[in-house]
C-alpha positions in Angstrom: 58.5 107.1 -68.6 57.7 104.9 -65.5 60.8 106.7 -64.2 60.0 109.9 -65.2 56.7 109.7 -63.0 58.3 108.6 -60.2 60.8 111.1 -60.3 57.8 113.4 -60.6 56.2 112.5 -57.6 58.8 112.3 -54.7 59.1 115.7 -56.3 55.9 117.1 -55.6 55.9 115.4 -52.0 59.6 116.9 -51.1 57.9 120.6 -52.1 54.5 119.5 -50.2 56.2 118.2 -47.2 59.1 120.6 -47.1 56.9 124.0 -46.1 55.7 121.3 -42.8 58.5 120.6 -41.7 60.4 124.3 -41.6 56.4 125.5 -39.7 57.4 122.6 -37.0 60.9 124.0 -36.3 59.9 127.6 -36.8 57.0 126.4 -34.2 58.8 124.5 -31.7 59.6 127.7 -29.2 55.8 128.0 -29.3 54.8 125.0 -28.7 57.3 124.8 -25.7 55.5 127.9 -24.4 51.7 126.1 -25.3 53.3 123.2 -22.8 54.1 125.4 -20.1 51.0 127.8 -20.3 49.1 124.9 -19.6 50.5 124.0 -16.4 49.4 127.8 -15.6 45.9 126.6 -14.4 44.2 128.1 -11.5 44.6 124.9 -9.1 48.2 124.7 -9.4 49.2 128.2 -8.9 46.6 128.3 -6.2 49.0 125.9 -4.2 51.0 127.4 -1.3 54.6 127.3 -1.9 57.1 128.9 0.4 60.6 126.8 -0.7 61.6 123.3 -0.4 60.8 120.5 -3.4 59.0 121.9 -6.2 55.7 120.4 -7.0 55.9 118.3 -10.3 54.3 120.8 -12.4 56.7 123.1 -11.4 59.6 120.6 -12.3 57.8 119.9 -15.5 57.9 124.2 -16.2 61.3 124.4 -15.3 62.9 121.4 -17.8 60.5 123.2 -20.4 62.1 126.8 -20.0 65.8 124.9 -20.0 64.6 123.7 -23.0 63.5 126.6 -24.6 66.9 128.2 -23.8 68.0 125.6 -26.4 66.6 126.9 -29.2 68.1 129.7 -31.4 67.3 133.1 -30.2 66.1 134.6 -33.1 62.7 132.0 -32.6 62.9 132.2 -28.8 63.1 135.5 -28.4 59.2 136.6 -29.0 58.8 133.5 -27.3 60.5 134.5 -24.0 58.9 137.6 -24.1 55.6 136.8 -24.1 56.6 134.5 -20.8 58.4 137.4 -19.1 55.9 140.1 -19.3 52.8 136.8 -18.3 55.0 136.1 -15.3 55.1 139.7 -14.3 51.5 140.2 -15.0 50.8 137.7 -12.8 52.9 138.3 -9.7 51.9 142.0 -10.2 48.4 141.2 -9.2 48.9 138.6 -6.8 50.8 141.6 -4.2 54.3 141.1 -1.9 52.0 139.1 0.7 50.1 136.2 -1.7 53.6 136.6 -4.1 55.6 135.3 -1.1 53.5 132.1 -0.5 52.8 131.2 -4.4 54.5 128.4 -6.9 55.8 131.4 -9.5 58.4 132.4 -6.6 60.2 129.4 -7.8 60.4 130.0 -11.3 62.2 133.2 -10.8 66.0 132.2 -11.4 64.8 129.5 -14.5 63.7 132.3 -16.1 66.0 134.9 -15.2 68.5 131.9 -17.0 66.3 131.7 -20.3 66.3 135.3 -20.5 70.3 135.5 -19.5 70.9 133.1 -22.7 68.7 134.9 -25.1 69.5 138.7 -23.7 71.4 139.2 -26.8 67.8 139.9 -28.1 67.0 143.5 -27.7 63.5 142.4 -26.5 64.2 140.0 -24.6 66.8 142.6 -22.6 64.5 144.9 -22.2 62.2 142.3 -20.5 65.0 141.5 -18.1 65.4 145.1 -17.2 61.4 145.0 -15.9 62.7 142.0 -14.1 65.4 143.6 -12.0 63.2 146.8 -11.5 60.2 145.0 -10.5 60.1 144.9 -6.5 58.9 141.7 -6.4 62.3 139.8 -7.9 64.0 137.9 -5.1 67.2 139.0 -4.2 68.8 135.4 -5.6 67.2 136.3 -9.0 67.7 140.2 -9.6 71.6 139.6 -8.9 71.5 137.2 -11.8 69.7 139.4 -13.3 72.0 142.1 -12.6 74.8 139.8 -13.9 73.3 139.9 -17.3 73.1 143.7 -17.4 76.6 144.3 -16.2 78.2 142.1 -19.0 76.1 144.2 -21.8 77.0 147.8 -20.2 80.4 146.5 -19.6 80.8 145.0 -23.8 79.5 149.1 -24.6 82.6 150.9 -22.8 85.5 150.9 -25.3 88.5 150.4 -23.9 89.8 153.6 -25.2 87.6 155.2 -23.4 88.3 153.9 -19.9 92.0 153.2 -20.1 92.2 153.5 -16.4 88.9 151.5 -15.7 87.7 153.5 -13.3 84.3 154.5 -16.0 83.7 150.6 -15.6 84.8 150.5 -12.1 81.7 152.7 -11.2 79.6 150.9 -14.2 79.6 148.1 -11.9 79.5 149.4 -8.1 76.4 152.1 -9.9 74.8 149.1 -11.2 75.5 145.9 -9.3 75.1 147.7 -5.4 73.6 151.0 -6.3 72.1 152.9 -3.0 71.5 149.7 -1.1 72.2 149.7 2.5 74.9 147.8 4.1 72.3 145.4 5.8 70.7 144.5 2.9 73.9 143.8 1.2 74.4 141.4 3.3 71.4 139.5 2.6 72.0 140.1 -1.2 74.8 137.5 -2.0 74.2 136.9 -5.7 74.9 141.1 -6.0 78.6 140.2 -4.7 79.0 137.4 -6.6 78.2 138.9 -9.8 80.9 141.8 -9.1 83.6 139.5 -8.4 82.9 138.2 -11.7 83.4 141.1 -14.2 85.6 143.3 -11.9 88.6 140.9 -13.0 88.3 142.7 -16.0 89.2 145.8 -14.8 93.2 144.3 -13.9 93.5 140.5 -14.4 94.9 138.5 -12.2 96.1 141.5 -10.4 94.2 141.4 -6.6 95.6 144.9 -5.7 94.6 146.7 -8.9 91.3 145.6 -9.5 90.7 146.8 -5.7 92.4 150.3 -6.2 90.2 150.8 -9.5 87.2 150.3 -7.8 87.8 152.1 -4.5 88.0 155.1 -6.7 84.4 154.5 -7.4 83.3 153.4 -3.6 81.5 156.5 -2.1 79.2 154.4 0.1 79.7 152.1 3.0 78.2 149.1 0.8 79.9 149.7 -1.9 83.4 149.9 0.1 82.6 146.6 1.4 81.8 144.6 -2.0 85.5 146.1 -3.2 86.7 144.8 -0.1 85.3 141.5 -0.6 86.3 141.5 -3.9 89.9 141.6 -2.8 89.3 139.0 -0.2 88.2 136.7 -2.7 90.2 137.4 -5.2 93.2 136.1 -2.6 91.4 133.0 -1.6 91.3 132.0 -5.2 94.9 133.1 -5.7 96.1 131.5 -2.5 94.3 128.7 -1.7 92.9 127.7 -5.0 95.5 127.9 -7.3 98.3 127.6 -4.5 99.7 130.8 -5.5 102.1 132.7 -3.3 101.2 136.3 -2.2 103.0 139.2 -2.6 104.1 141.5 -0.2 101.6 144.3 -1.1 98.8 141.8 -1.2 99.5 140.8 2.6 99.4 144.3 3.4 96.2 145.4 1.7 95.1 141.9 3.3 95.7 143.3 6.6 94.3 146.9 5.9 91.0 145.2 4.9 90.8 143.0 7.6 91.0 145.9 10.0 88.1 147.6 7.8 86.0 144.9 8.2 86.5 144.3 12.2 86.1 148.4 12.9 83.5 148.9 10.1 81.7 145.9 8.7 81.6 143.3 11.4 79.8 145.7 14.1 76.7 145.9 11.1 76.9 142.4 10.1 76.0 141.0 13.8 73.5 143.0 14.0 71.9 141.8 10.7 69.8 138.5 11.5 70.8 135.2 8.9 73.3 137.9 7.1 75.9 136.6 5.1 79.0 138.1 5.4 81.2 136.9 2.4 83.9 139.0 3.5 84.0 137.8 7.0 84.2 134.0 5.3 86.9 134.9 3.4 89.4 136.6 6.2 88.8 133.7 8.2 89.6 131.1 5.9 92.4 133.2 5.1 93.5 133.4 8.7 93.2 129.7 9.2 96.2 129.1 6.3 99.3 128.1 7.8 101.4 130.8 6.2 99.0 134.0 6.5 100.7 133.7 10.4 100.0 137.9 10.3 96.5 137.6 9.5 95.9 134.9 11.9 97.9 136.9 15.1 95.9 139.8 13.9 92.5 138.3 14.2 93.9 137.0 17.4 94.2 139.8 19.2 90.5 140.9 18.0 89.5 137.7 19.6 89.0 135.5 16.4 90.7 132.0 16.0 90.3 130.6 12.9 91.1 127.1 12.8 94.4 126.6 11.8 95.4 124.4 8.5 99.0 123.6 6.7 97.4 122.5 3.1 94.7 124.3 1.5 91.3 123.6 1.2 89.4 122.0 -1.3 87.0 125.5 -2.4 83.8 125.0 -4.1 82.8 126.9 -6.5 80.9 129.7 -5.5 77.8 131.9 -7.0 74.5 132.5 -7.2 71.9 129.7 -7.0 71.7 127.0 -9.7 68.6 128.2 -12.8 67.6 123.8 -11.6 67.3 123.8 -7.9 
């Protein structure tokens, strides 16, 4: 009987304590965004912040939205929501000129992250949508952004559809360069970056390909240079990364977009103040390998040197900004 009772009561505890402890997981996405709402106060994001070391409360907001991209989307996602459309609330009504010099600048890319981990929430997509439209996304962040977009469009094109890839092919230049200007490409590197991502989807490992499918699409200046650049790095990983000998056509296309980029794209890009000319990088490191000897004698004689090597470099990887720094 003694038993019995016992029995009874663990019982009744398990089914009193059991309803507890599902609330405080189904609650812990909310109480991560109680934690960071709090750190919202009017004195901190009254500070001036234009770059450099994050103040602590900004450290503390950005380990709590890494954690948040932890938890399962299905009790993030209102979550995140709710933070996205706050955030551009907020940077709505503080203006371009009070935006540039606030704290919530440096939360862009950690949250651009959460919602790139959760976007296979409808809402939450949507959200990141408002964030690439929203003129006040740094460049670093919408190309993240941008990223995120370009893998869902891409995942909706049946490759039925698109044997030839040229329907992705403009997907990509359409969405990842659009109608911006050759200039501002060049201050946009996170827009380049995320194209040479998914464009190897379009012709694996296959340099040449991937750059024919998506000059088909290139009807602009900017968009003719991220296909170039494309290419360009494309090789460097080919070459110099995986120590991969090139083909004959791929030192000829090499040499045709080298002369596109001294006639066309160099005269722009040193005119462009702190530009960053990817595709410049890449010819030059190109040059500077010991047996590219025709890349190098043609840079040459358009007065470039690059400094010779015989082994390859060690290349970092390359992409946008880390979500943490």
């Amino acid at each position: 009987m003694r038993l019995f009772r016992t029995c009874a009561t663990v019982v009744v505890l398990v089914c009193l304590l059991l309803p507890t402890v599902r609330l405080a997981g189904a609650t812990r996405a909310e109480q991560l965004y109680q934690e960071y709402e709090k750190l919202n106060t009017a004195e901190n994001l009254g500070k001036r912040f234009a770059g450099g070391k994050p103040y602590p409360f900004m450290e503390e907001q950005i380990k709590l939205l890494a954690e948040l991209e932890k938890q399962p989307t299905a009790r993030a996602a209102p979550v995140v929501v709710r933070i996205a459309d706050e955030y551009l609330a907020r940077i709505q009504a503080l203006g371009p000129v009070r935006f540039r010099r606030s704290p919530l600048q440096g939360l862009q890319i950690s949250l651009v992250s959460l919602m790139d981990k959760h976007a296979g929430s409808n809402i939450v997509f949507v959200q990141l949508e408002r964030i690439v439209q929203s003129p006040l996304t740094k460049e670093y962040a919408r190309g993240r952004a941008l990223g995120t977009v370009a893998r869902r469009r891409l995942a909706q094109v049946r490759p039925e559809d698109d044997p030839d890839g040229k329907k992705r092919a403009r997907l990509l230049l359409d969405l990842l360069i659009g109608d911006i200007s050759l200039p501002r490409l060049l201050h946009a590197p996170a827009r380049l970056y995320q194209l040479l991502t998914h464009a190897e989807t379009l012709s694996p490992k296959n340099p040449v390909g991937v750059r024919n499918t998506l000059t088909s699409a290139a009807d602009s200046v900017s968009k003719a240079y991220a296909t170039d650049h494309t290419f360009a790095a494309a090789i460097v990983r080919k070459q110099l990364s995986e120590k991969e000998t090139l083909s004959e056509e791929e030192n000829k296309v090499l040499l045709t977009v080298c002369d596109q980029w001294l006639k066309t794209y160099r005269p722009i890009a040193s005119r462009e103040k702190y530009a960053t000319d990817l595709l410049g990088q890449a010819l030059m490191l190109l040059g500077g390998y010991k047996p590219n000897k025709e890349l190098r004698e043609f840079l040459s004689k358009n007065g470039l040197r690059p400094k010779e090597y015989a082994e390859p470099p060690v290349i970092p990887p390359r992409g946008p900004p880390s979500p943490r720094k």
